[in-house]
N, C-alpha and C positions, 0 to 999 in steps of 0.2 A: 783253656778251660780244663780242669780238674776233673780227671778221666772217672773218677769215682764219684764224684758229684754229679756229673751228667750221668752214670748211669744210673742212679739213685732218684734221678727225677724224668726220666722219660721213661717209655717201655716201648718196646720192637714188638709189632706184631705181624711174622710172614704167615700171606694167606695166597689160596690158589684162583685162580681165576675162574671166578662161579659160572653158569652155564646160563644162571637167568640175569634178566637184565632192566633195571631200572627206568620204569617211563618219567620221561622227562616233558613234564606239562608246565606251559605257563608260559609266562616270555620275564626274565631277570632284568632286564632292560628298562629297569622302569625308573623315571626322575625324580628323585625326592626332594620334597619340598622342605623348607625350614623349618616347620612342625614334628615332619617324618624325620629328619635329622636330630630332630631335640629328644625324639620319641626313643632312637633307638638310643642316645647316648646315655638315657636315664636306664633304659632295660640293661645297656651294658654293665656288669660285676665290678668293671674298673672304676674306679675313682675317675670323679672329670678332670684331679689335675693330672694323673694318670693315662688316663687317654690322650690329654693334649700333649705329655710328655712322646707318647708314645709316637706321634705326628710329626711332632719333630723330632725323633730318633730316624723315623725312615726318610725324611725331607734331606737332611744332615747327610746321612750312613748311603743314600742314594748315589750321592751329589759325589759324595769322595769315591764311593767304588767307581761310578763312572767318568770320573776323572784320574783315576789312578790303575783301572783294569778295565773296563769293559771297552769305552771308546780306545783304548788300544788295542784292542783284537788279540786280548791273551786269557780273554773269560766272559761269560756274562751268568754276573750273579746277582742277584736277590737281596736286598735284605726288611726282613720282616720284625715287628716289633709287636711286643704284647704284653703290658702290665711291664716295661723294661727289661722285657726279656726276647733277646734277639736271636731269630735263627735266619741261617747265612744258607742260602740253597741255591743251584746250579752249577757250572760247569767252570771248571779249569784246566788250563793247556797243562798245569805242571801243578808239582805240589807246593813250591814257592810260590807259586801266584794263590794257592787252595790256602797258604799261610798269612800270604802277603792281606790277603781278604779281612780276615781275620784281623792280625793285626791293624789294619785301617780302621776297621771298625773300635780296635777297644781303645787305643788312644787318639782316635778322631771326632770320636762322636761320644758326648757326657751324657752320662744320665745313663747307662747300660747298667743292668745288674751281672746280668751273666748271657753268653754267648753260646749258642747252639752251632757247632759250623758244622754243616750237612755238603758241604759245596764237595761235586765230584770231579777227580779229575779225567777228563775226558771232552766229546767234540762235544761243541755247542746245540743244543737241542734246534731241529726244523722247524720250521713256519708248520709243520703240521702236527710235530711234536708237539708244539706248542698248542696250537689250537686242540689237541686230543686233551693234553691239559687242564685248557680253559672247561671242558667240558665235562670231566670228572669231578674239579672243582665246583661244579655248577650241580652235579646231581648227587655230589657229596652232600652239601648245604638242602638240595631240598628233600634227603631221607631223613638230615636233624631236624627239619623243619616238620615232620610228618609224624616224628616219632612225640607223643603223648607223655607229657613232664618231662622233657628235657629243652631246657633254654638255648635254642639255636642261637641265640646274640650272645653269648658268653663263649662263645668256639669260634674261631680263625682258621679257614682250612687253607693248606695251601699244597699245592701237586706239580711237584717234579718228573719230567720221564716214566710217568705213571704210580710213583710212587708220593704218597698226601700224607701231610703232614699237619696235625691237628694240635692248636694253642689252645688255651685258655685256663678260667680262675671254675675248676669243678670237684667235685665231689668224688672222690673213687669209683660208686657207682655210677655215675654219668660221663667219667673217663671209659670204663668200660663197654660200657653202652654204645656211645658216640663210637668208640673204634670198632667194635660189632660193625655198627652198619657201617663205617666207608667201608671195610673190608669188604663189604657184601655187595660193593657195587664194583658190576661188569669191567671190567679195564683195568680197576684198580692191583696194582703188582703188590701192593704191600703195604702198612699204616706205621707211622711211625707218632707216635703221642710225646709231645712234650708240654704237659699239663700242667698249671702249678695246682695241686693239691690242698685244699680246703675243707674241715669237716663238716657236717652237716648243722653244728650248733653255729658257725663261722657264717655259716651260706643264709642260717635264718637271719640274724644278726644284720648281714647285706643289704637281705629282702626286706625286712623292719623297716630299716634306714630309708630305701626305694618306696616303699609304702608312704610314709610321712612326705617325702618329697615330691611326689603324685597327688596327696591331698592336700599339701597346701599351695600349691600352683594352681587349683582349680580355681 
């Protein structure tokens, strides 16, 4: 990846560990049915062939890292897709395997725009690492959820070793916003946005489109 293009479309935000802490209400756990599934793909900003795209970049880009690093116990990493744009996150024994990643991914799997690799090298994160994880992620999504005009289904959070990592199709001001608050939750060591950027006449544009395709399915 093009060290000047990636810095040109993410932004690093380090924050300190706040002192207050996020109530986490509600149970996440919950089964969606085929309606709730159609509901959210219509709220999603991606295009549907765009999201199915994106389904199978991570089915695809899964299947090779875990056949080519993970099940051999020289990494376990991640990979995430959003609008064809993939970031590569967790742990590596060495920086060839932190490469090798990479590589798998861009000529393994079609349909990539461009490649995020975030993947560290270092030991493989704890069964409670992980679980600390799971649960940042979990009250990342419900402060976007809380917070008043900003579209939580157009954001993808995803938390590494305490560090969350925030996708999606947003507006500057709701780039900014959304990385505000994970920052602002308890645990979180640091935000890191990798947004594709959209302007506000673009966003209405979306929502127009999402409008008409809500009223004529009724």
């Amino acid at each position: 990846m093009n060290p000047s293009a990636a810095s040109a479309s993410r932004r690093l935000i380090l924050s300190a560990l706040v002192l207050s802490t996020v109530g986490l209400t509600g149970c996440f756990g919950l089964a969606m049915t085929g309606a709730a599934v159609g509901t959210m793909a219509v709220l999603d900003r991606r295009s549907l062939g765009a999201q199915t795209e994106d389904q199978a970049i991570e089915l695809r880009g899964l299947r090779e890292l875990n056949q080519e690093i993970n099940n051999k116990s020289i990494g376990s990493i991640s990979l995430t897709s959003f609008n064809r744009r993939v970031l590569l996150s967790g742990q590596a024994d060495s920086t060839q395997t932190r490469q090798l990643a990479e590589d798998v991914a861009r000529n393994r799997v079609p349909n990539i725009k461009d490649i995020y690799n975030e993947v560290e090298v270092t030991n493989a994160s704890s069964f409670v690492t992980r679980t600390k994880d799971t649960t940042l992620t979990a009250r990342v999504k419900a402060g976007l959820v809380r917070e008043r005009d900003l579209s939580s289904n157009a954001i993808k959070v995803v938390t590494e070793q305490s560090t969350v990592y925030l996708m999606g199709l947003v507006t500057d001001n709701e780039g900014e916003r959304a990385a505000i608050i994970a920052s602002q939750v308890s645990g979180v060591s640091r935000v890191i946005t990798l947004f594709e950027y959209i302007t506000q006449e673009e966003l209405d544009r979306i929502l127009g489109v999402e409008k008409i395709r809500r009223d004529t399915t009724r």
